[in-house]
PDB file of N, CA, C and O in Angstrom:
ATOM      1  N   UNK A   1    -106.421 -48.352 119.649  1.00  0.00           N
ATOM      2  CA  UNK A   1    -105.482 -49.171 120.391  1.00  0.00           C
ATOM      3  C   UNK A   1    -106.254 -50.276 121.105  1.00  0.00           C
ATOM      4  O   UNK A   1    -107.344 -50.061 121.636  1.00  0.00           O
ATOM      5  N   UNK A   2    -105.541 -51.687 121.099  1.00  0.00           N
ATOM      6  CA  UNK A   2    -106.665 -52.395 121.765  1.00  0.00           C
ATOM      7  C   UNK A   2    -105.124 -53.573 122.806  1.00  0.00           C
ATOM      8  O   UNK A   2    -103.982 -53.937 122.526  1.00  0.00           O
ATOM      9  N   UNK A   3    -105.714 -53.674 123.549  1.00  0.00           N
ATOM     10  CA  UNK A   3    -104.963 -54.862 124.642  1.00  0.00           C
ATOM     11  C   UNK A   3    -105.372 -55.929 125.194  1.00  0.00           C
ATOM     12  O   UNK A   3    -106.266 -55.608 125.977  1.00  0.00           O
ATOM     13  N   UNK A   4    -105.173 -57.205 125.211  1.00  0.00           N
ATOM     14  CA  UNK A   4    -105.870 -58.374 125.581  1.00  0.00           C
ATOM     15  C   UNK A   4    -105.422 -58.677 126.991  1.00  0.00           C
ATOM     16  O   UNK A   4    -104.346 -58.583 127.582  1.00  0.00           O
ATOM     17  N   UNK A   5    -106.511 -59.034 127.282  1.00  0.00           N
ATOM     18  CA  UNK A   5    -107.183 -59.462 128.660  1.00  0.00           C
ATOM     19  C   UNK A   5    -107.696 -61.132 128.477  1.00  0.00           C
ATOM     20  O   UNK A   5    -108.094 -61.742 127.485  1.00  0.00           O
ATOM     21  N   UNK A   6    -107.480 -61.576 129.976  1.00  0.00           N
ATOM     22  CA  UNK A   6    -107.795 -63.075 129.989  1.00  0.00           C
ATOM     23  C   UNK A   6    -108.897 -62.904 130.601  1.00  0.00           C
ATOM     24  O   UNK A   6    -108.994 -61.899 131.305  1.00  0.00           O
ATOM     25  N   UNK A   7    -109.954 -63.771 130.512  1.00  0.00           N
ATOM     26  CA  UNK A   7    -111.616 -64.235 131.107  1.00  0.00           C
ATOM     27  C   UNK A   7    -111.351 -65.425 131.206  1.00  0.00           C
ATOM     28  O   UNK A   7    -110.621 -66.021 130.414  1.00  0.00           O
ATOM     29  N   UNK A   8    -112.074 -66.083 132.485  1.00  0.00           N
ATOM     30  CA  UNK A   8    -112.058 -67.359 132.651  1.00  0.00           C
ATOM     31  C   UNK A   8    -113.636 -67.748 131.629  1.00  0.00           C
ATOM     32  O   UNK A   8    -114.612 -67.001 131.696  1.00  0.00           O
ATOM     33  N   UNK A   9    -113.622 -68.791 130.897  1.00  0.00           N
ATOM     34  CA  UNK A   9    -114.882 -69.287 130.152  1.00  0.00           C
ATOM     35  C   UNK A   9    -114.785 -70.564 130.002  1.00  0.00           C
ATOM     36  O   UNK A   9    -113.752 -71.222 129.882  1.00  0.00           O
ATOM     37  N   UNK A  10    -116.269 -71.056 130.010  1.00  0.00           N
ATOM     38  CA  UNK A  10    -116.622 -72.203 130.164  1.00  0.00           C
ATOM     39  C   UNK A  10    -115.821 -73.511 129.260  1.00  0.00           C
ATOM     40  O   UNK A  10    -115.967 -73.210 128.076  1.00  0.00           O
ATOM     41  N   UNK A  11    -114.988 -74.922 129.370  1.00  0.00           N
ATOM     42  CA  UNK A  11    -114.878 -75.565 128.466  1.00  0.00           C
ATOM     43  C   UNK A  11    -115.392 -75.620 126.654  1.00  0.00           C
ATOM     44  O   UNK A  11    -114.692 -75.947 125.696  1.00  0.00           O
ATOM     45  N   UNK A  12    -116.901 -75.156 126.664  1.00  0.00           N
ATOM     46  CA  UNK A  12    -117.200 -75.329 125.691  1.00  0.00           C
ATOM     47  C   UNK A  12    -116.933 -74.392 125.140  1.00  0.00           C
ATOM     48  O   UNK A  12    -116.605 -74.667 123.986  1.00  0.00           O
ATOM     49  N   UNK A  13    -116.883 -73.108 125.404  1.00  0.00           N
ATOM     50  CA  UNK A  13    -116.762 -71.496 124.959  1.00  0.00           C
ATOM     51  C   UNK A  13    -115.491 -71.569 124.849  1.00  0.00           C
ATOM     52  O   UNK A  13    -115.203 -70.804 123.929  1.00  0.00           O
ATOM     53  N   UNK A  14    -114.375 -72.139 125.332  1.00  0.00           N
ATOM     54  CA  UNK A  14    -113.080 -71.838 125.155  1.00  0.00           C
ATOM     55  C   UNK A  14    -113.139 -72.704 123.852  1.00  0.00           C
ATOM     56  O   UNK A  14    -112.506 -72.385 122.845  1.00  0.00           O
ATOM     57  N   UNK A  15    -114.140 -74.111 123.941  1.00  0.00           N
ATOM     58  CA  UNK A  15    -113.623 -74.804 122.484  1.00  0.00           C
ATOM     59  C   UNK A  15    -113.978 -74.355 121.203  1.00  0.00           C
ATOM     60  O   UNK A  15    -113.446 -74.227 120.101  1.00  0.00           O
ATOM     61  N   UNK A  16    -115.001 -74.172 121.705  1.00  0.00           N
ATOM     62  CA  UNK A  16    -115.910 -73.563 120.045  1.00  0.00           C
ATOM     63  C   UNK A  16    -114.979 -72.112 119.500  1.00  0.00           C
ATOM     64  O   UNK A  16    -115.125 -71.622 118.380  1.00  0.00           O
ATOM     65  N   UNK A  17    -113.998 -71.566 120.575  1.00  0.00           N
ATOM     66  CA  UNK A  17    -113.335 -70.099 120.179  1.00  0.00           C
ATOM     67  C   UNK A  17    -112.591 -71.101 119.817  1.00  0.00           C
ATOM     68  O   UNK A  17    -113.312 -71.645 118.980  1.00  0.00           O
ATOM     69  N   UNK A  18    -111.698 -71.672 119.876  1.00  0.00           N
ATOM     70  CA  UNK A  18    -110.162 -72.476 119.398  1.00  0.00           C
ATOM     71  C   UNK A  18    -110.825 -72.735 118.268  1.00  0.00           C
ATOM     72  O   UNK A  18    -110.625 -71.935 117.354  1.00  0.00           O
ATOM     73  N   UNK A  19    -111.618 -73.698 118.049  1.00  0.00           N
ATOM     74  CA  UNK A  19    -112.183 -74.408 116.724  1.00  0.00           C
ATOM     75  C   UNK A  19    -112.926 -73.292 115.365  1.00  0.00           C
ATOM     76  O   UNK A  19    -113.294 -73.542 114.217  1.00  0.00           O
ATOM     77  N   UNK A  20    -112.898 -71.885 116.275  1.00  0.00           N
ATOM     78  CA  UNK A  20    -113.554 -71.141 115.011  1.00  0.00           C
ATOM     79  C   UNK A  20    -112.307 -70.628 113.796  1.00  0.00           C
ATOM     80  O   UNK A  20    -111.091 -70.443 113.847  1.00  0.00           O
ATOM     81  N   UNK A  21    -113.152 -70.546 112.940  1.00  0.00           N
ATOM     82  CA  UNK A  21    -111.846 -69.775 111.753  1.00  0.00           C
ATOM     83  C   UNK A  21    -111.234 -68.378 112.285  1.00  0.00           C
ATOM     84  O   UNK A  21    -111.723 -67.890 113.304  1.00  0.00           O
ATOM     85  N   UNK A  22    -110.635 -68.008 111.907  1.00  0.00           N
ATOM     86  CA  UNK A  22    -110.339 -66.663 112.291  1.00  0.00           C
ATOM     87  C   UNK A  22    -111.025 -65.311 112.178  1.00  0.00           C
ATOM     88  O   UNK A  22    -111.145 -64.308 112.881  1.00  0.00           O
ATOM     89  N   UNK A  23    -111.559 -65.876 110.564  1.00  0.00           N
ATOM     90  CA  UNK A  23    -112.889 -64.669 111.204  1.00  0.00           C
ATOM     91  C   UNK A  23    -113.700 -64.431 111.804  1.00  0.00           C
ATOM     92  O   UNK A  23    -113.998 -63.299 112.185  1.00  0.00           O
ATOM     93  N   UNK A  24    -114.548 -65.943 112.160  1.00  0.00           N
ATOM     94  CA  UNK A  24    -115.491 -66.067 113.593  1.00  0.00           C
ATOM     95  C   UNK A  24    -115.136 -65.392 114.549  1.00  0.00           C
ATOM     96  O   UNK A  24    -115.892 -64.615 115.132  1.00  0.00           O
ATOM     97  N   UNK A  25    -113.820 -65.604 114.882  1.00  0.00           N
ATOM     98  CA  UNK A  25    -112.718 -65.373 116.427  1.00  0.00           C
ATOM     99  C   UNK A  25    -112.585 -63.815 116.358  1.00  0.00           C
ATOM    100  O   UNK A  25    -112.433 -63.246 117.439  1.00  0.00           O
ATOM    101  N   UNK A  26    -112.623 -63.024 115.174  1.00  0.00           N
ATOM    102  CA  UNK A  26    -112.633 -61.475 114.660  1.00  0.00           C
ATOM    103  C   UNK A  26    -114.188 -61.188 115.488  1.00  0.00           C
ATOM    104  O   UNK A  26    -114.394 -60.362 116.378  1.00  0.00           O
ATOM    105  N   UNK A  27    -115.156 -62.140 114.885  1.00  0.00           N
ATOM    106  CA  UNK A  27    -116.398 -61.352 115.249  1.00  0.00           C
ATOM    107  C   UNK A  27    -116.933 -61.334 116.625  1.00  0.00           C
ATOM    108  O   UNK A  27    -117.702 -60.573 117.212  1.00  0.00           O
ATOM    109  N   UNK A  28    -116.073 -62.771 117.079  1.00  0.00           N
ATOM    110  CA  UNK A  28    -116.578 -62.981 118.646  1.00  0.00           C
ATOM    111  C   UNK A  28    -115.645 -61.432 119.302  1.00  0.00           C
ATOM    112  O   UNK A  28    -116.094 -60.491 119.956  1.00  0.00           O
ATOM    113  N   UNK A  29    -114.566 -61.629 118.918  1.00  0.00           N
ATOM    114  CA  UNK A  29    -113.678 -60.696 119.530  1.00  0.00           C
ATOM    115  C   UNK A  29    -114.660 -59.042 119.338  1.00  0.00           C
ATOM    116  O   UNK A  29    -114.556 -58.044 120.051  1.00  0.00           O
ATOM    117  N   UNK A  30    -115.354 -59.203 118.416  1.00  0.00           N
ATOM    118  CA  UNK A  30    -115.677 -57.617 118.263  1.00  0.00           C
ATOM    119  C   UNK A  30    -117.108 -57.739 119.350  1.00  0.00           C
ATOM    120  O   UNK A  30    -117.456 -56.699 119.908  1.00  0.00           O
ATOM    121  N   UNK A  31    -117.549 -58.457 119.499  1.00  0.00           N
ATOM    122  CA  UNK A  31    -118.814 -58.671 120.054  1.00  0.00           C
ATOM    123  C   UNK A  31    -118.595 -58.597 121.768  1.00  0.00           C
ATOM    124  O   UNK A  31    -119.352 -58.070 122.583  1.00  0.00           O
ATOM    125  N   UNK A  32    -117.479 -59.211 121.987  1.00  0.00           N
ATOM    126  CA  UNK A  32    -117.094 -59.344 123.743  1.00  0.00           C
ATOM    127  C   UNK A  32    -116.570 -57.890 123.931  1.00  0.00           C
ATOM    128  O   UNK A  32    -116.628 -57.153 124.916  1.00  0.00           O
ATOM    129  N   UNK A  33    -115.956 -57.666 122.495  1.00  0.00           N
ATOM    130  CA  UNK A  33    -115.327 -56.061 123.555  1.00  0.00           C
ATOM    131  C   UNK A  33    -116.537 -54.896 123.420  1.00  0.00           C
ATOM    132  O   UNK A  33    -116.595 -53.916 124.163  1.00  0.00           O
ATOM    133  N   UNK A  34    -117.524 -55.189 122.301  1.00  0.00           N
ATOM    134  CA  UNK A  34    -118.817 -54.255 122.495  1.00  0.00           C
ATOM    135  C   UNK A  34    -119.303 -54.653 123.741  1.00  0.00           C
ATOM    136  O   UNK A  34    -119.617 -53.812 124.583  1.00  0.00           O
ATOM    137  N   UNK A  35    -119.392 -55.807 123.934  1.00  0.00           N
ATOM    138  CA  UNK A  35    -120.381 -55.871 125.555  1.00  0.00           C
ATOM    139  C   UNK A  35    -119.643 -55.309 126.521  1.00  0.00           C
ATOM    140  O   UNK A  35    -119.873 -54.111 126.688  1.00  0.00           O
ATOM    141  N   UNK A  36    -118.557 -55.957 127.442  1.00  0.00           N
ATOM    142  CA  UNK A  36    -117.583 -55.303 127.691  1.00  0.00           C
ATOM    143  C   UNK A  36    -117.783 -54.229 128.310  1.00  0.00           C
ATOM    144  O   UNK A  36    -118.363 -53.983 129.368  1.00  0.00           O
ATOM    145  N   UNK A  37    -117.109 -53.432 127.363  1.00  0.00           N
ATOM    146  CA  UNK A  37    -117.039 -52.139 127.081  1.00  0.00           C
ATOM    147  C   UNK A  37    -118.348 -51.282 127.642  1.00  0.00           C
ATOM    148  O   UNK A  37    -118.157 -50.313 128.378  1.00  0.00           O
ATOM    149  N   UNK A  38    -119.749 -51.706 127.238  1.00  0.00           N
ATOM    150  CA  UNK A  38    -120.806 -50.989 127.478  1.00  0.00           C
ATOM    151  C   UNK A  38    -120.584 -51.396 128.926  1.00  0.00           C
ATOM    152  O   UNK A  38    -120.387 -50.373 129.582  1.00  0.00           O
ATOM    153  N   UNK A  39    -120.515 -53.003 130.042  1.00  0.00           N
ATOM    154  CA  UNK A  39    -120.468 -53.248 131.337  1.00  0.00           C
ATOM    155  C   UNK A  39    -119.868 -52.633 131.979  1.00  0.00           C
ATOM    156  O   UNK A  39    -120.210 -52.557 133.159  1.00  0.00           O
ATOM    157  N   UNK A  40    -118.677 -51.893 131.513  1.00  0.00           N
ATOM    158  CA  UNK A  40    -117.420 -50.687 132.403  1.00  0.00           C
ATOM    159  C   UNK A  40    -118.087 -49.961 132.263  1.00  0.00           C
ATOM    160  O   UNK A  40    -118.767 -49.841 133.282  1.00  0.00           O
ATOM    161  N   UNK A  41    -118.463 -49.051 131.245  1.00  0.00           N
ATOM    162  CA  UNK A  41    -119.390 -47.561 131.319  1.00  0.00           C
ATOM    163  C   UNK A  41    -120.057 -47.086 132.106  1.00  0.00           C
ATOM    164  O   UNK A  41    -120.122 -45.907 132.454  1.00  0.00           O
ATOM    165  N   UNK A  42    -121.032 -48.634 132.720  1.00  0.00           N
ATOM    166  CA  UNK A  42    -122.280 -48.470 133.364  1.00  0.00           C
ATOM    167  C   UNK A  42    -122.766 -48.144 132.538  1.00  0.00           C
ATOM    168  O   UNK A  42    -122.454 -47.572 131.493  1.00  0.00           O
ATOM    169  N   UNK A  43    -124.013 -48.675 133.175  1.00  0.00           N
ATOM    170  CA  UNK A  43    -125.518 -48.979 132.267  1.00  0.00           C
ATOM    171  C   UNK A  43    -126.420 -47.435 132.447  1.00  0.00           C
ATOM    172  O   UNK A  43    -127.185 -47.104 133.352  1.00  0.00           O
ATOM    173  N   UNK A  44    -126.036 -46.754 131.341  1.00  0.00           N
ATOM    174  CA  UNK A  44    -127.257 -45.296 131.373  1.00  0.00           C
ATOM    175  C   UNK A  44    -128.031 -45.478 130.607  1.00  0.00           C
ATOM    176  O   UNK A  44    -128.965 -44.676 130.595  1.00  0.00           O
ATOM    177  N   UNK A  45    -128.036 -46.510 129.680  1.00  0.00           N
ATOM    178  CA  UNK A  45    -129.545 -47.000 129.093  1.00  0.00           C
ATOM    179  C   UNK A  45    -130.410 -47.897 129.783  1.00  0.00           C
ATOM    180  O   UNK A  45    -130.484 -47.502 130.946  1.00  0.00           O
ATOM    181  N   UNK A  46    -131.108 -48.933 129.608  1.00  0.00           N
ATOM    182  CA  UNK A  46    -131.610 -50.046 129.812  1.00  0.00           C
ATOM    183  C   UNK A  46    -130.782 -50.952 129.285  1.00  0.00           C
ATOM    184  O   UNK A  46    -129.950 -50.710 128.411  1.00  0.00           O
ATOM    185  N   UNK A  47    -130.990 -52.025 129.803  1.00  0.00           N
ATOM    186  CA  UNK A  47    -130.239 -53.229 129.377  1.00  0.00           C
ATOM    187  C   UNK A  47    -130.777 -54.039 128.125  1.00  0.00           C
ATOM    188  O   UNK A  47    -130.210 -54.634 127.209  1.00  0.00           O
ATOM    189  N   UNK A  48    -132.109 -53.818 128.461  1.00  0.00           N
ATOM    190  CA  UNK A  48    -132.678 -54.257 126.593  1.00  0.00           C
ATOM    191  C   UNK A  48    -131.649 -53.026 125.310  1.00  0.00           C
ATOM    192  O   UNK A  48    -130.757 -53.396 124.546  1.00  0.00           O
ATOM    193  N   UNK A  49    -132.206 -51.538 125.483  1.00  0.00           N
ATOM    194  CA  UNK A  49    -131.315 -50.832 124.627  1.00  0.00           C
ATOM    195  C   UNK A  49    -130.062 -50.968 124.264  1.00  0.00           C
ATOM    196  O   UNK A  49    -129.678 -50.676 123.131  1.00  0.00           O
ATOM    197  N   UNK A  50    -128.867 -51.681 125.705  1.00  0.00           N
ATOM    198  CA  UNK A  50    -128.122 -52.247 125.458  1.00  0.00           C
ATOM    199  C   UNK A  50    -127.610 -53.660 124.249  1.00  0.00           C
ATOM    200  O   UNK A  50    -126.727 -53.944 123.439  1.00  0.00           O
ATOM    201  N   UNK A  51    -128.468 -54.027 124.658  1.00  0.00           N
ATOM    202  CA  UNK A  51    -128.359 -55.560 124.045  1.00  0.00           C
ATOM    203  C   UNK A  51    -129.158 -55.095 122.617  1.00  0.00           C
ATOM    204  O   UNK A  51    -129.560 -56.237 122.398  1.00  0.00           O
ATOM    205  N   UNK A  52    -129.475 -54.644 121.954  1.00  0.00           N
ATOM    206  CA  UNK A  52    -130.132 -54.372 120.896  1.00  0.00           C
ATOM    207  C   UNK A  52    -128.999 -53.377 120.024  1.00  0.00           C
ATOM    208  O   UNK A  52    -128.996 -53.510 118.801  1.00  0.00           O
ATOM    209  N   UNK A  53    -128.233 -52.583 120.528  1.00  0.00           N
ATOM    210  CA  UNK A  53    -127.025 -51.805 119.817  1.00  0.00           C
ATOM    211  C   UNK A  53    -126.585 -52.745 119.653  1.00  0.00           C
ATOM    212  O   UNK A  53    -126.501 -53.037 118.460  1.00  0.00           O
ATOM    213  N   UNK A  54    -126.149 -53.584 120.452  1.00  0.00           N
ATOM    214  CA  UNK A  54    -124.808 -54.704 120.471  1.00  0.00           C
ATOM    215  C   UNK A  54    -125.476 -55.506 119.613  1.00  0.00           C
ATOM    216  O   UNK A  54    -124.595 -55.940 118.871  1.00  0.00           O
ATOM    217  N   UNK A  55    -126.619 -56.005 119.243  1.00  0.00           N
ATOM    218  CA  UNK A  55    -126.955 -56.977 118.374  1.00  0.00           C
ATOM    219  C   UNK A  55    -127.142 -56.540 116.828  1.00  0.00           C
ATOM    220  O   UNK A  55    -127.249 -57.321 115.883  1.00  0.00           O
ATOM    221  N   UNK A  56    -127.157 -55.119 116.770  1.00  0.00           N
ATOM    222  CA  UNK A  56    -127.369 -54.474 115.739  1.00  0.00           C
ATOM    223  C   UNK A  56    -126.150 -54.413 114.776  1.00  0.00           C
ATOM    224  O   UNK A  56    -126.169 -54.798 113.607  1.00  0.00           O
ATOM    225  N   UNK A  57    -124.258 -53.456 115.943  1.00  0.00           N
ATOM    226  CA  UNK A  57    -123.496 -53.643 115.891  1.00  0.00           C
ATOM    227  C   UNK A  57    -122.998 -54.807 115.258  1.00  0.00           C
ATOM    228  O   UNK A  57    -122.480 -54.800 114.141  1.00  0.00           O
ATOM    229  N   UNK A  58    -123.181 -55.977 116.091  1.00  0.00           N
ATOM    230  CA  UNK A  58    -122.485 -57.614 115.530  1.00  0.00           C
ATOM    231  C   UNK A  58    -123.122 -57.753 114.434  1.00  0.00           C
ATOM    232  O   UNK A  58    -122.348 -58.032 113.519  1.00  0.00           O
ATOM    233  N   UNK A  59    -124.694 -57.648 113.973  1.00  0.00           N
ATOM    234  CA  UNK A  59    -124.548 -58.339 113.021  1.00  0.00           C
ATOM    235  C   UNK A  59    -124.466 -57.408 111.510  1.00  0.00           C
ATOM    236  O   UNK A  59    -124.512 -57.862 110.367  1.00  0.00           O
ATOM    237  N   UNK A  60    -124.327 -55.948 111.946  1.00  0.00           N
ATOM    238  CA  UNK A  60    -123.639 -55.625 110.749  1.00  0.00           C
ATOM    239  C   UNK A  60    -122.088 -55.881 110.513  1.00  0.00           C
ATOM    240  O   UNK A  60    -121.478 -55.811 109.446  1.00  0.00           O
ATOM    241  N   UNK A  61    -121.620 -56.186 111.730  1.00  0.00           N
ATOM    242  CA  UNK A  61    -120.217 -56.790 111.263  1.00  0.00           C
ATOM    243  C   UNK A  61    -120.116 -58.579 110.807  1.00  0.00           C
ATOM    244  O   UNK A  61    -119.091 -59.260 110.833  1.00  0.00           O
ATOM    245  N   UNK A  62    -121.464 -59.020 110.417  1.00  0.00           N
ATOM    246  CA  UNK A  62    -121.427 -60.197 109.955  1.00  0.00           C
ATOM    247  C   UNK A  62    -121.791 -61.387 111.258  1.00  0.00           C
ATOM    248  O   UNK A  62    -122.165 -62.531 110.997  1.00  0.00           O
ATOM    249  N   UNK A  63    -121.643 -60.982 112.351  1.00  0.00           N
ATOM    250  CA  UNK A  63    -122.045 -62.056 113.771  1.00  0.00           C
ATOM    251  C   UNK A  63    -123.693 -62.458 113.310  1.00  0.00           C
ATOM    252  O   UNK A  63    -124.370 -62.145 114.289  1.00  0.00           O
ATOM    253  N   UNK A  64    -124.387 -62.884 112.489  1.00  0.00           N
ATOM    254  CA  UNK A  64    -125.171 -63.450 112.531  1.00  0.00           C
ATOM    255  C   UNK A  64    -126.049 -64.211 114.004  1.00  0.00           C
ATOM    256  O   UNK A  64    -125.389 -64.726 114.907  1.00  0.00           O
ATOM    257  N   UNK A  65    -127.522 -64.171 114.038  1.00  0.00           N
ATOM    258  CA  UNK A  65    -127.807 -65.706 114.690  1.00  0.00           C
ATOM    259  C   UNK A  65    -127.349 -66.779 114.838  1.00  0.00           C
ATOM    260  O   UNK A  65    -127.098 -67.459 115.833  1.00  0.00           O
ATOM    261  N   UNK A  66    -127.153 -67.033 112.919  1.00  0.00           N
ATOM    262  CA  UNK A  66    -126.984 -68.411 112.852  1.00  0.00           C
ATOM    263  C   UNK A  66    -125.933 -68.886 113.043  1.00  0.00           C
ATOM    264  O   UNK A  66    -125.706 -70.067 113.306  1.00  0.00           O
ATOM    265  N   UNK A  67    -124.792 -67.586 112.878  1.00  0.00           N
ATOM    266  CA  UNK A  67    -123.366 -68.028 113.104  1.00  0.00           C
ATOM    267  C   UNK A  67    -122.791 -67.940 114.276  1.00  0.00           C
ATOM    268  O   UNK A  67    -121.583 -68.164 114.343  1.00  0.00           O
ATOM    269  N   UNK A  68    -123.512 -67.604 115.415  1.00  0.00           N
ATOM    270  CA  UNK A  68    -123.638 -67.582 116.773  1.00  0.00           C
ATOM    271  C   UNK A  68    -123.868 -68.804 117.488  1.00  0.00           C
ATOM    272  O   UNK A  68    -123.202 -69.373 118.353  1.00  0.00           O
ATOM    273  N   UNK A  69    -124.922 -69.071 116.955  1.00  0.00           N
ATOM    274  CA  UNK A  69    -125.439 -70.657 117.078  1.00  0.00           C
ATOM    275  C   UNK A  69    -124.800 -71.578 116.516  1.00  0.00           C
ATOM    276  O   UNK A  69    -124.525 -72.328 117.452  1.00  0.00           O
ATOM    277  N   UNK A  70    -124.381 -72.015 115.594  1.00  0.00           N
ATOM    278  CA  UNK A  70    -123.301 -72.558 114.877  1.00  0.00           C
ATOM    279  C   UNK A  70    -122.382 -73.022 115.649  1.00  0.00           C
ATOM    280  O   UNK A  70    -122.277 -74.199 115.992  1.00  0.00           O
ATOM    281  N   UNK A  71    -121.459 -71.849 116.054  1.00  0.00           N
ATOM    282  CA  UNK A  71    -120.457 -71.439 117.014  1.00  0.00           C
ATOM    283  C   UNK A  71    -120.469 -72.435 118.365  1.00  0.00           C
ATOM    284  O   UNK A  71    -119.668 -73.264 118.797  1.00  0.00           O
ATOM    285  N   UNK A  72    -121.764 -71.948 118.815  1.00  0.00           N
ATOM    286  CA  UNK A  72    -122.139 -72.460 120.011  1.00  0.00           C
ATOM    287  C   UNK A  72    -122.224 -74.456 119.991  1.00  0.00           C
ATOM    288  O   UNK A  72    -122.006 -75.421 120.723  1.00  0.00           O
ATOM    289  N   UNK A  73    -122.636 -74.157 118.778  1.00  0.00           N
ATOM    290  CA  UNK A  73    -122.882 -76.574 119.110  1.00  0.00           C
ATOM    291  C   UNK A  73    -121.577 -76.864 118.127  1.00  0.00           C
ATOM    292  O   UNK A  73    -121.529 -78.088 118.007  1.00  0.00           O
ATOM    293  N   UNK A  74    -120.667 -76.349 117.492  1.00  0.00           N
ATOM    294  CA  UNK A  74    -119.495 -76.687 116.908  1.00  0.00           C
ATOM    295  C   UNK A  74    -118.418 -77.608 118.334  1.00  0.00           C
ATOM    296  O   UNK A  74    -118.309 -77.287 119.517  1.00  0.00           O
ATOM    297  N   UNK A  75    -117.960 -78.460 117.791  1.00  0.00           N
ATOM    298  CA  UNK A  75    -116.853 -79.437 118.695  1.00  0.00           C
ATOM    299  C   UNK A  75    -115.917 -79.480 118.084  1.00  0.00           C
ATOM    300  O   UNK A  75    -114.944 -80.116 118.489  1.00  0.00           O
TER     301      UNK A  75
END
């Protein structure tokens, strides 16, 4: 089950989400609710261990570097 929630984000982060295809917007979406998600839990790992699932996670669901970056300088 999943429910959407509003975040305030920066001009550019709101644009580059509007301007992505829909599957980008799938992967960002899977990537914010992995982080997220681990920030409510509280942190019983380290925050590197953290960020290394989550990077592992995204990019077997296809979130790439490059398509991160991409993302990021897209207008």
């Amino acid at each position: 089950m999943t429910k959407t929630i509003s975040i305030p984000v920066s001009d550019e982060t709101a644009n580059a989400y509007a301007n992505a295809s829909i599957e980008d917007r799938q992967k960002i979406e899977l990537l914010a609710s992995l982080r997220l998600g681990e920030l409510v839990r509280g942190p019983t790992r380290s925050l590197q261990e953290i960020m290394d699932e989550i990077g592992k996670e995204a990019e077997a669901a296809g979130l790439t570097d490059e398509v991160l970056e991409s993302l990021l300088h897209e207008n």
